[in-house]
N, C-alpha and C positions, 0 to 999 in steps of 0.2 A: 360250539360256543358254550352251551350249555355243560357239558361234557369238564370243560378246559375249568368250568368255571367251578363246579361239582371236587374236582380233583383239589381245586388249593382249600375247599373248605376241608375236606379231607385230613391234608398235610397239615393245616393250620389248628387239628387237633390234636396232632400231638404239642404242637409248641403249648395249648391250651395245659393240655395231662402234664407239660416240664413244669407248667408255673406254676400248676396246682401242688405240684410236692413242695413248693416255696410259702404254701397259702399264710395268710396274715396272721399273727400271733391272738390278734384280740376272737379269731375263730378255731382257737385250735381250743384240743378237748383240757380240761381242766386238770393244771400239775399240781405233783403234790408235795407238800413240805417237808423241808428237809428231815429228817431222821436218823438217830444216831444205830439203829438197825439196817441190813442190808437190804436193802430196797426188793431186792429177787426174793430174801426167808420172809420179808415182813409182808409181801404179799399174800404169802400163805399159812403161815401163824398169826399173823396180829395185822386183819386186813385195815386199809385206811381209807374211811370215806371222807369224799372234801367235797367241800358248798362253793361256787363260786357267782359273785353278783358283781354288776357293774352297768355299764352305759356306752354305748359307742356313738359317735357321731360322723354322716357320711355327707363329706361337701355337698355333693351335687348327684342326682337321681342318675342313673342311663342304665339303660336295659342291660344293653352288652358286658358293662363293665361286672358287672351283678347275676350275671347269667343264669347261676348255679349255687349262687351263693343266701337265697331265699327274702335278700332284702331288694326293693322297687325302688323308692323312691330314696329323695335327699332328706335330711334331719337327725333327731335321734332315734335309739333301738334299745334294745335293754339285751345285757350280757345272762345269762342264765344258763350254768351247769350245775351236776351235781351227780356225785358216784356215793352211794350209798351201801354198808354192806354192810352183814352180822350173821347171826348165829352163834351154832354150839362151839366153845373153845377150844382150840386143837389139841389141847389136852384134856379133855373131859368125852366120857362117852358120849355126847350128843353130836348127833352127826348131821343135822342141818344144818345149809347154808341159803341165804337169800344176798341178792343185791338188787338196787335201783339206782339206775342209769338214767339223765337226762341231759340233752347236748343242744347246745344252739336253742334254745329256747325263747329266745327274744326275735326270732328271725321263722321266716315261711320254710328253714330247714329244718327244723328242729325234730328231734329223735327223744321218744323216750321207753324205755325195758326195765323190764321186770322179773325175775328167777327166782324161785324157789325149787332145792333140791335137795332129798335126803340120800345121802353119799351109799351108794351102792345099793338102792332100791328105785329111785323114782325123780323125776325134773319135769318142772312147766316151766313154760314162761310166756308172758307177754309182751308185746311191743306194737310202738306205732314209730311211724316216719311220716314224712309230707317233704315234698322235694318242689319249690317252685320252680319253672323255665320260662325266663324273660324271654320271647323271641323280638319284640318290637314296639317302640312308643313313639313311631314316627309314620306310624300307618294311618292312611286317610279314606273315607269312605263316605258319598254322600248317605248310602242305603240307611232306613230307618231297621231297630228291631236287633242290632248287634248286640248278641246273647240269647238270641232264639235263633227260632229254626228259619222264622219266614222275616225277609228281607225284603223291604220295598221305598221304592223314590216318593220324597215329599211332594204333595199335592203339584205345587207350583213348578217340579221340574221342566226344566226346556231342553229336548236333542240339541246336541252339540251339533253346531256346521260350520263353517270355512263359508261364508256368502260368495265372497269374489271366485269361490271354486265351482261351490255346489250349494243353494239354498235349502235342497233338499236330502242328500244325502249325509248321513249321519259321520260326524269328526270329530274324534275327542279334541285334536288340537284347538279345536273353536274356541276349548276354556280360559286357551292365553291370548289375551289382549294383542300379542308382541308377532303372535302370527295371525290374528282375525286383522290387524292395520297393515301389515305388510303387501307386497305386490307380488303379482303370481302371474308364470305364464297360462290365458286363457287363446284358443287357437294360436299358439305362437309368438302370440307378444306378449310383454313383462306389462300386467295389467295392474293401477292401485284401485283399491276396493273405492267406491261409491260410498256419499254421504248416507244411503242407503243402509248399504251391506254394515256399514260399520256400526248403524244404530241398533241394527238385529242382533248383530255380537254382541254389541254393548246391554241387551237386554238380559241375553240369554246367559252373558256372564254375571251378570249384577240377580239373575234369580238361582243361578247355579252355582257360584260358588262358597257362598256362606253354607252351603248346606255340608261342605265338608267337612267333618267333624274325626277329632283324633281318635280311635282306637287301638289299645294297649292291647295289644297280643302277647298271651300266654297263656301257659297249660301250669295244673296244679295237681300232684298227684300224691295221693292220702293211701298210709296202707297201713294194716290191721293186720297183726301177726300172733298165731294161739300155737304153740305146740308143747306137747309131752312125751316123757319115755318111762317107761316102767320096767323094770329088769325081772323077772317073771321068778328067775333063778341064774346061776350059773350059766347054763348054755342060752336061755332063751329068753328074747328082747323084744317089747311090743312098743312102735313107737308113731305119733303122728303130728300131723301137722296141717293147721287151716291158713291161709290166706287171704285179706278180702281189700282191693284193691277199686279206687275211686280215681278215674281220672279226668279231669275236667277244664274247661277253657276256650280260649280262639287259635287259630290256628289259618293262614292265611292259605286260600284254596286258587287258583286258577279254572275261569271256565269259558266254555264259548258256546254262543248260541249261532244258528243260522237262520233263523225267525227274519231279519231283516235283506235276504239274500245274500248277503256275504259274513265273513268269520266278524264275531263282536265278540269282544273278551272284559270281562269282570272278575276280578281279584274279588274275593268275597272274605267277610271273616265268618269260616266255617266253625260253627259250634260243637264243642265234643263233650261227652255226658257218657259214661262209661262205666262198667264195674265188671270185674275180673274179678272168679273167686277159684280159690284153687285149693284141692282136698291132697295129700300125702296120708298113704297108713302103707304101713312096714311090720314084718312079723321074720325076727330074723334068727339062726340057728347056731350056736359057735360051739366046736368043739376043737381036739387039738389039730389035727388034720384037717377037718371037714368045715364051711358054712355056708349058709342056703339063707336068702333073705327072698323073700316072696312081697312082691308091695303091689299099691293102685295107685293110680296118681288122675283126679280130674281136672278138666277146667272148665268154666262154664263162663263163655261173656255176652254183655250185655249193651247192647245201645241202644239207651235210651234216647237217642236222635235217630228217628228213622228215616228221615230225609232233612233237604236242604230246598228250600224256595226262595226265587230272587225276583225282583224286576229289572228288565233288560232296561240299562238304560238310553236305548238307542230305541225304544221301540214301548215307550211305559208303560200302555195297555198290557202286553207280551209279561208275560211269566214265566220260569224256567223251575224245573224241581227235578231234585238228582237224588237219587237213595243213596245214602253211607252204609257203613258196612255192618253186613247183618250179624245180629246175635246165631252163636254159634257154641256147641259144646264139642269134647272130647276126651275120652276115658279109654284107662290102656292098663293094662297088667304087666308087671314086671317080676322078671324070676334072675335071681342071680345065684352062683354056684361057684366055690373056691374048692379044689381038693391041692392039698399038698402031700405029693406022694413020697418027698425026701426033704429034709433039709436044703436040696437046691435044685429041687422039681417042682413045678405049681403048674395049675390049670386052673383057668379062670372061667367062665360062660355067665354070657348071661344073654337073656330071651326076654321081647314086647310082643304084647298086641294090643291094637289100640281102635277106637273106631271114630271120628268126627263127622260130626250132622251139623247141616241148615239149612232149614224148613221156612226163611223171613218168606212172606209174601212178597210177588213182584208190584213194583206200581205200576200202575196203568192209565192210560190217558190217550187223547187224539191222536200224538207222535207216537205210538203204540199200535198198531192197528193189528198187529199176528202176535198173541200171547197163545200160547195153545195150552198151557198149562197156569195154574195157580202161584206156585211156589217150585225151587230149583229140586228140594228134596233131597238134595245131595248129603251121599255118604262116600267118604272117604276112608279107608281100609289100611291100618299103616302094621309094618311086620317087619323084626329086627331078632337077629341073632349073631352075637361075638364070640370067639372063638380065641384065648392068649396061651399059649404054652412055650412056658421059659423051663432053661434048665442049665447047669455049669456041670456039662460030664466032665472034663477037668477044670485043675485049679485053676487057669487063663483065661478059657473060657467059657463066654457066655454064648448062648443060642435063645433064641426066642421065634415064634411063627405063631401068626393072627391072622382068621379070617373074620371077613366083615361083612353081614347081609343083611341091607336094608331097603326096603319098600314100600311107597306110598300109591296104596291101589285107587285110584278115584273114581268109583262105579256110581257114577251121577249120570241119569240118563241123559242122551242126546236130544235135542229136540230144538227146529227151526224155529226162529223169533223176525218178524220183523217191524220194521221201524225208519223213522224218520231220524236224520241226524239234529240232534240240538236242537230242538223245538221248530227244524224248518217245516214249515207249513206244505201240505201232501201237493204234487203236481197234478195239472187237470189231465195230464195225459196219462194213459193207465200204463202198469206194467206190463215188460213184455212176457210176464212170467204170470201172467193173474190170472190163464187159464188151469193154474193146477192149482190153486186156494179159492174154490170156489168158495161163493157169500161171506167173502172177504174181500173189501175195495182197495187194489193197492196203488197208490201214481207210479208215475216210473220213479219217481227218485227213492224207492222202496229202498232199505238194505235188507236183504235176507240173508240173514249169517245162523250159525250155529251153535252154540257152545261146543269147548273143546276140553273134556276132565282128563287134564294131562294128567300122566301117571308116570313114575321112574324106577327104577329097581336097580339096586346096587351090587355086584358082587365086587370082594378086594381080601387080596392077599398078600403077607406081608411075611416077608423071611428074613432075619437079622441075626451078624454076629457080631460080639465084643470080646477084643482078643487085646489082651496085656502083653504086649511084644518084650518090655523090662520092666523095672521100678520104672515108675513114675511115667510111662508112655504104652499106651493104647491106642488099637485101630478096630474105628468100627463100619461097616457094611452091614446097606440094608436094599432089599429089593421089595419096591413094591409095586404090585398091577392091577390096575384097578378095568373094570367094565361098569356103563351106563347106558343101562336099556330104556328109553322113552316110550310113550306110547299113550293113545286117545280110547278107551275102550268104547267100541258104537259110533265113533270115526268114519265117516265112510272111505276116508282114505286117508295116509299117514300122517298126522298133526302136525309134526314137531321134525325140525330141520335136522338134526342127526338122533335118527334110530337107534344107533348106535356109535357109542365112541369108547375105544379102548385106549389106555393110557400106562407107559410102563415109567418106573423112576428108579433111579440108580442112585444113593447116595451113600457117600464116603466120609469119614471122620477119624481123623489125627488130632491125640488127645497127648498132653507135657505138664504135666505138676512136681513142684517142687524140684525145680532144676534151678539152681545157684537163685533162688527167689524168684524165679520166674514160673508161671504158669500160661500156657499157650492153646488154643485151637483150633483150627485150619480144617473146613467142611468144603465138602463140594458135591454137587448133584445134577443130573441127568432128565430129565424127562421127555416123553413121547408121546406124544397125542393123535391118534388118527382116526378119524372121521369119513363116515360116507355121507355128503351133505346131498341134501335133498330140495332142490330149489322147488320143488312144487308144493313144499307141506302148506301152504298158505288156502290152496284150494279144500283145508277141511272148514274152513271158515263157512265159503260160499257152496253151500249146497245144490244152489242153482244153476251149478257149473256143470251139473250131469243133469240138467232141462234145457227142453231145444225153446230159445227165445221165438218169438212172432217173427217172422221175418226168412229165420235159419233154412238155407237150401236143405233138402233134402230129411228134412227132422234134424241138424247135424247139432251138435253138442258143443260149446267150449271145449269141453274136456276130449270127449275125442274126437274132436280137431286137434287140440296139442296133441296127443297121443299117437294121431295120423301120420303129424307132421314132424315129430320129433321136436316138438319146441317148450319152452317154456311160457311163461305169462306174459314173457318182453318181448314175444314175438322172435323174426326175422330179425337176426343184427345185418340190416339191410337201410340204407337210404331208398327213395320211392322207386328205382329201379335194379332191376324189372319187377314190376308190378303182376303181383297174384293176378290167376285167371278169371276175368268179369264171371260175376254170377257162385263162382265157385263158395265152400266152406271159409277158405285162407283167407279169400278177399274180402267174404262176409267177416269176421271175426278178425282178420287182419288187415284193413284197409289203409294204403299205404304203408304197408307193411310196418303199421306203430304195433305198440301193445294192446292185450285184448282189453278193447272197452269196458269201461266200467258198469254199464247199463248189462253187459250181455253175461257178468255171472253173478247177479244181483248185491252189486257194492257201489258206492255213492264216492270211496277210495280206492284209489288206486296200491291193491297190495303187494302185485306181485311184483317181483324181484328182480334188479340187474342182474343178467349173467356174470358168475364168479364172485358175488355178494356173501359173504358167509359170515353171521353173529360170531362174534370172537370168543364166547361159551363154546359152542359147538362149531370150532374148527378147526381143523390140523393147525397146532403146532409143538415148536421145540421148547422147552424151557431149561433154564440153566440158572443154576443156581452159585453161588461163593461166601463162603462167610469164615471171616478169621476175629480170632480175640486175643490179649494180651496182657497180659495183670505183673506188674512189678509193684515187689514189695520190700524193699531193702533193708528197713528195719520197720520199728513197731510209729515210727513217729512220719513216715512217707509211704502212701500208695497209689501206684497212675492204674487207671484201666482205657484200653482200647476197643474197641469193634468195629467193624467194616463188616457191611451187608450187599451184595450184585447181584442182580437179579434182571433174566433177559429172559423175554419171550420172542419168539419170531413165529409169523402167521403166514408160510410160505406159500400156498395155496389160496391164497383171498386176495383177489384183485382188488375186490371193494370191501372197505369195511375196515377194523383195525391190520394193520400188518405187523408191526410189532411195538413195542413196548419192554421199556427199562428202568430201572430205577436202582438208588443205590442210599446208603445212608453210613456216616460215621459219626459215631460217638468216643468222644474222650473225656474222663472224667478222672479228678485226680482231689486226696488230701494230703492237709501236713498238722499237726501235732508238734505247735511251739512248744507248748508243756504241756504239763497234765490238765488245765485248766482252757488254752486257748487252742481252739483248730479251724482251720480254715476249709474251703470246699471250693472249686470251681468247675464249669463241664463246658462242653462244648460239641454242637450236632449239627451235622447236615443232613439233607434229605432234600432229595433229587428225584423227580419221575417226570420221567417223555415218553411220549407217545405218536408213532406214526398211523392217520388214516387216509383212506381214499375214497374220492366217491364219485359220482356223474349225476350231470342237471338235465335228468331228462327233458327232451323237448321232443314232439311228435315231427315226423315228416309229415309236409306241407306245399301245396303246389302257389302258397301266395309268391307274387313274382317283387312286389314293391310295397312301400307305403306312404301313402297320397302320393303316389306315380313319382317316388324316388325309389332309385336300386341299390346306390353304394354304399357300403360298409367299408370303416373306417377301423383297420387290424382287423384281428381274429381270423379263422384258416380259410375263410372266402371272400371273396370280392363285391358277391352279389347278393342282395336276397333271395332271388331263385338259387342260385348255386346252394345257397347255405339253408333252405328251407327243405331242398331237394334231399341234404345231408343229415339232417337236425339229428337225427337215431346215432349217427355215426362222425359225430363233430367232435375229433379229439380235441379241440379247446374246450368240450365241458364236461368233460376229466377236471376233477382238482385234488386236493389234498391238505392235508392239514398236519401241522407237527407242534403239538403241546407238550409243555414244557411247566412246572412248578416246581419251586423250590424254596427250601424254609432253612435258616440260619441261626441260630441259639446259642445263648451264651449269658451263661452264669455264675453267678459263684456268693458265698455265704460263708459267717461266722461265728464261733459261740465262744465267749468268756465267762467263765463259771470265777467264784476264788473272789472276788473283789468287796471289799468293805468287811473284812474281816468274815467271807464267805457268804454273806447274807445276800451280793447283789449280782444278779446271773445277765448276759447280756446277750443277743446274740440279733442276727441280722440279716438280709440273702438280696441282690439286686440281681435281674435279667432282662437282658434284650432280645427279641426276636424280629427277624424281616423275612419276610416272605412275599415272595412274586407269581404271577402265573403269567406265562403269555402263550399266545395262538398266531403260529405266520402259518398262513395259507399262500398255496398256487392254486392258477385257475384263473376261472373268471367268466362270466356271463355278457350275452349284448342286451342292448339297452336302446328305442328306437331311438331318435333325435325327436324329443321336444319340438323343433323348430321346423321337422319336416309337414310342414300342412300347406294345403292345397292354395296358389299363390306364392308360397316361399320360390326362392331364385333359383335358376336352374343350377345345377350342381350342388345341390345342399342334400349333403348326407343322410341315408337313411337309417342309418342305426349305426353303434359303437361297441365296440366289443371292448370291455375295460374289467382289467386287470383287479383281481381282488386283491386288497390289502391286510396286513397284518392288525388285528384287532390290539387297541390300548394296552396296558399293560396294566395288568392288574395287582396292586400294592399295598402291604398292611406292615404297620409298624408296630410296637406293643414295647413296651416298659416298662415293669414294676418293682417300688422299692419296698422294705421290709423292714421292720426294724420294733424289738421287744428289748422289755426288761423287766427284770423279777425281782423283787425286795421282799426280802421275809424278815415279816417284823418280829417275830420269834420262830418256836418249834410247829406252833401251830397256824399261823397267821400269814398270810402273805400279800404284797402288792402285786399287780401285775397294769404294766402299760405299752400299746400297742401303735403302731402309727401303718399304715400301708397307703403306698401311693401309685395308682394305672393312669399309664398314659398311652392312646392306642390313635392311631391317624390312618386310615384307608382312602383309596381311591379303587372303585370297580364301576363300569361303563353299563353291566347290568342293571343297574339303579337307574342311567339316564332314560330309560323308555318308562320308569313309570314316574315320571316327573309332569308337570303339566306344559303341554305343547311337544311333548315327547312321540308318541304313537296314536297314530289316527282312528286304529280298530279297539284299544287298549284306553281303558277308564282308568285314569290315573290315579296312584296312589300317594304319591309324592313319597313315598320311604325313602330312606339316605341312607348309605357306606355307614356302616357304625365308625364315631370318632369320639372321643374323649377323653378328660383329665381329672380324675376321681381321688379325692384325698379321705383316708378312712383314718377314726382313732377310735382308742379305746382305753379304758380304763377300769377294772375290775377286784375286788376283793375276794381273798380265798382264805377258806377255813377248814381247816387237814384237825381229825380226830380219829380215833379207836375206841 
């Protein structure tokens, strides 16, 4: 679902990036007045700086509409550019030049630079930017403190409950009135709440829900930019460059505690406080043949949020606290090297090493009880060398071969950690594993996991030719084979699901220019991917999977027992017969032949894997590739462009998991040139991607025969609860599948009139529509007991139902914006300019409905909505063009 939902936000950036090339005239950078000079010489003789001032005004506030664009809210703004530029005159020996640059200035985009350069000795320059991102102003949260780190419920909060359910147990739904008065089945019958129950709601809602109050989510991010070059002499160049980068904001977090026995989720608005600073220095060498540039490049970040504290609000005593992410450096040397041995010989190289460290302290608490160590200590080791050599031994063709090697070593030591999940409070019963951590208390719901410093290593090579078959047509062939070595250093067994995966690709290209005005070309490609997938890498997690739990016959192991028995984590693909031998390894660690318990290789989750389960990163498949293009240009006043993108994966070896995946995209886009003064634009895109996956609802075999002394199932592949409890491992009804599908539609087009009012009044304009969909039909389908089977219901009343999953909503967004400028120059130097821009955007996504109030029972509501809106922007600005 998530997945499905993930993909149209995807797609729906590009329609974002179409309408951004249309963006509104009152934000576009400031033009300059007309001049009886050629616009291209007078840029670099007789530069022109121009001031531009005005005032915009935007209907109505909305985040979404505003995204990116640095302004919040509804009202006005102020217009402010300005290109400033001078120096020595291109005809006079002085040879500086400087310019200042300021853009958007009235808005949370705004940009401003600075340069100074004396022509063939030396360049600095300055600059800042700031980029606002609207994420949400319809987010709701009772928690006090948003904008810190610590998050806590008002004095007076009251647990949510469902009275006519449970008095006791904790219900977000409780908040809505519309399901606290409703009636509910209590043993079987459709029960209406009590004058009682409904005064407790009535309490609990009347102290809980004023407390929810709006929080506007977003991030703001400020950055500071120094750099200089010095030209030394002739050959040799010294050049650098600082960055210092502030980010800051809310940010909506997802979390869950198990403090109260089962999953409770809080949407939090997570605080971020940040600063990236980054060093460049270059020392570089040019001769006619030869040049060597030698650089360093650091980064060093910073968060200043080292953690995050909440109160559960299922449980308000209870408090949760989650580290963010740790401050962290990285410094790395680079060597680059050009030799050109001919006119149509080169050699390229270039060489890194680099090393990142973090040393943040771990936090520690109750839910913590195995830190063996202080801080991670981790170093990270990263090593890169490229290899290009081109050359045209004849006139046709070309030849080129690249090698590529690159690795990220992560020698962070290993070392066992355990822990409670989510602030669940420790069980009274001990571990079965707590005789090898002595004077450490661990319950049984311990996890003892590991870290895992995965590490990768790249080798890839690349062979190509381009070959000129006549005038005007070319074929090029390129082979490329790539290898990806994984791997855990101090692992004690292989981390990562393919070890290795090698991959080869075949690609082809047919190239047609200047054929009767047509230019053409037609690609196509290959690739192969094979994988030895390793269903066990899961056990580097669980270290405790090579310790014999209390209990284990013989000292025997998790680990070998699978090894024994030739199995995986999922056990026996067996239903409960025949049953492993009493007393045995199998039967101990495989009882009823389910998967190995979660208590017996110290994990609280169950990780290990369906057989034939394979991450679609690391697994055999084919890909295939197609892409053709088409450019007619008949004369100087008409030109269409075409392209077609296909693209196919298939994941032939994965029963579970993705199997394959396609997608495809057409673009057309075409002008025409009524005169010299007036031209039109329009385009039009599709963009299509589906996806097929598969998966199984695990359920354990089980020897229950009924429930409340009823047997029959009503569909699905048995008749009985024993029959189908006996099968549960092996119940091809809970097999499913899913086939996602999004697709995004665009269509535009725009126009400029220059020439009018005796040339002083320029016009132009661009409207687009876009629609995009996503939807998810699923097979399958799970049982569900009957409600109504309880003890006294009538004989023959069902015990359960096996019901068919259905195709999730369909998820819909429509967008529309219009456009429209015009330019009056009131002389040579003077100008009007006026802006109008109009969004109109309508969604509906099903994802919103759970955090609605009365939505999800474990889930603190947020009440956020589908972004929708109708945004009317103007503007109106004066400009001033001098030299």
């Amino acid at each position: 679902m998530n997945a499905a939902h993930g993909t149209n936000h995807a797609l729906r950036a590009t329609v974002i990036a179409a309408q951004a090339c249309l963006a509104t005239l009152v934000a576009l950078p400031p033009a300059h007045a007309a001049d009886a000079v050629d616009p291209a010489l007078a840029a670099l003789v007789q530069p022109t700086s121009t001031v531009e001032l005005g005032v915009g005004h935007v209907s109505d506030g909305d985040f979404k509409a505003n995204e990116y664009t640095g302004l919040k809210k509804k009202g006005a703004y102020a217009i402010g550019n300005f290109d400033l530029r001078g120096g020595g005159s291109y005809d006079s020996d002085d040879a500086s030049r400087w310019k200042l640059l300021g853009r958007n200035l009235g808005t949370e985009a705004r940009e401003l630079y600075g340069e100074y350069s004396l022509q063939g000795r030396f360049r600095i320059s300055l600059g800042y930017d700031e980029l606002l991102r609207n994420r949400s102003d319809s987010y709701q949260t009772p928690l006090l403190g948003a904008g810190t780190n610590v998050l806590s419920l008002p004095s007076n909060w009251i647990v949510p409950v469902v009275p006519r359910v449970s008095s006791t147990a904790a219900n977000a739904r409780g908040l809505l009135p519309a399901v606290t008065d409703s009636s509910a089945l209590v043993n079987g019958v459709l029960t209406a709440p009590t004058d009682a129950q409904r005064s407790v709601a009535a309490a609990l809602q009347a102290a809980d829900l004023p407390a929810f109050q709006q929080v506007d989510l977003h991030t703001r991010r400020a950055r500071y930019d120094l750099a200089a070059s010095y030209l030394i002499d002739r050959q040799w160049e010294f050049n650098a460059s600082f960055r210092h980068e502030d980010k800051t904001g809310l940010k909506p977090m997802g979390t869950v505690s198990r403090a109260t026995g089962g999953d409770i989720s809080t949407i939090i608005p997570d605080l971020i406080d940040q600063t990236t600073e980054q060093l460049n220095l270059g020392l570089q060498f040019r001769s006619d043949k030869v040049s060597v540039q030698l650089g360093y490049y650091g980064s060093v970040f910073t968060n200043h949020v080292p953690s995050m504290t909440w109160s559960n609000w299922a449980l308000p005593g209870n408090s949760q606290t989650m580290s963010t992410a740790p401050s962290n450096q990285f410094h790395q040397l680079n060597l680059t090297a050009t030799a050109s041995f001919s006119p149509t010989t080169r050699l390229v190289a270039n060489a890194s090493y680099g090393r990142g460290t973090q040393n943040e302290s771990f936090l520690t608490a109750a839910y913590t009880p195995l830190v063996p160590v202080a801080s991670l200590d981790g170093l990270v080791v990263t090593r890169a060398a490229n290899l290009k050599f081109s050359s045209r031994p004849i006139k046709d063709l070309d030849l080129h071969a690249a090698y590529k090697f690159d690795e990220r070593d992560n020698r962070s030591a290993v070392h066992t950690y355990g822990f409670y999940d989510a602030g669940e409070p420790k069980a009274s019963a001990a571990s079965v594993f707590q005789a090898y951590f002595p004077g450490v208390s661990l319950g049984a719901n311990t996890n003892l996991n590991a870290n895992r410093p995965y590490s990768r290593r790249v080798n890839q090579l690349d062979l190509g030719a381009d070959y000129r078959l006549s005038r005007g047509q070319a074929l090029k062939a390129e082979l490329e084979s790539q290898q990806i070595d994984r791997y855990c250093s101090g692992s004690w067994i292989d981390c990562v699901d393919a070890h290795t995966t090698k991959e080869n690709t075949l690609r082809l290209e047919w190239r047609l220019s200047g054929w009767h005005t047509l230019n053409a070309r037609v690609g196509l490609a290959h690739g192969e991917r094979t994988v030895n997938y390793n269903e066990d890498a899961w056990l580097a997690l669980v270290p405790a999977a090579t310790l014999s739990p209390t209990g284990a016959p013989n000292g025997a192991t998790a680990y070998g027992t699978l090894q024994l028995l030739g199995l995986t984590g999922y056990g026996p693909v067996s239903g409960l017969n025949p049953l492993p031998t009493a007393g045995s390894a199998a039967a101990f660690f495989f009882a009823n032949n389910n998967a190995l318990a979660n208590a017996l290789y110290g994990n609280q989750n169950r990780i290990s894997e369906l057989p034939g389960m394979r991450r679609y990163n690391m697994a055999d498949r084919t890909r295939d590739k197609a892409r053709a293009g088409l450019e007619w240009q008949p004369d100087e006043k008409l030109s269409l462009q075409a392209t077609l993108d296909l693209n196919q994966d298939e994941y032939r070896h994965s029963v579970y998991g993705l199997q394959r995946a396609r997608s495809q995209a057409l673009n057309l886009d075409g002008s025409y040139a009524l005169s010299e003064n007036t031209s039109l634009n329009a385009f039009f895109t599709h963009e299509e991607q589906t996806s097929h996956s598969a998966g199984n609802t695990y359920t354990a075999n089980s020897t229950a025969a009924n429930v409340s002394g009823f047997t029959a199932i009503l569909n699905g592949c048995f008749a009985t609860i024993a029959l189908r409890n006996a099968s549960n491992k092996v119940d091809p009804c809970l097999d499913w599948s899913a086939e996602m599908r999004d697709r995004v539609d665009t269509l535009g087009a725009s126009f400029t009139q220059r020439g009018l009012m005796g040339d002083r009044l320029e016009l132009n304009g661009s409207l687009s529509f876009s629609r995009a969909r996503s939807s998810n039909d699923v097979a399958g389908g799970n049982y569900a007991n009957n409600p109504l089977a309880v003890t006294g219901a009538a004989a023959g009343t069902v015990a359960a139902y096996y019901i068919a999953a259905a195709p999730l909503p369909l998820v819909k967004t429509q967008t529309t914006e219009l456009q429209f400028g015009a330019r009056f120059a009131i002389d040579k130097q003077q100008a009007l300019r006026v802006g109008y821009r109009y969004q109109h955007m309508r969604s509906s996504d099903w994802a919103y409905d759970g955090l609605q109030f009365g939505g999800l029972s474990g889930v603190l509501p947020t009440n956020e909505t589908a972004p929708s809106y109708t945004v009317h922007t103007v503007g109106l600005s004066w400009l001033y063009s001098f030299r």
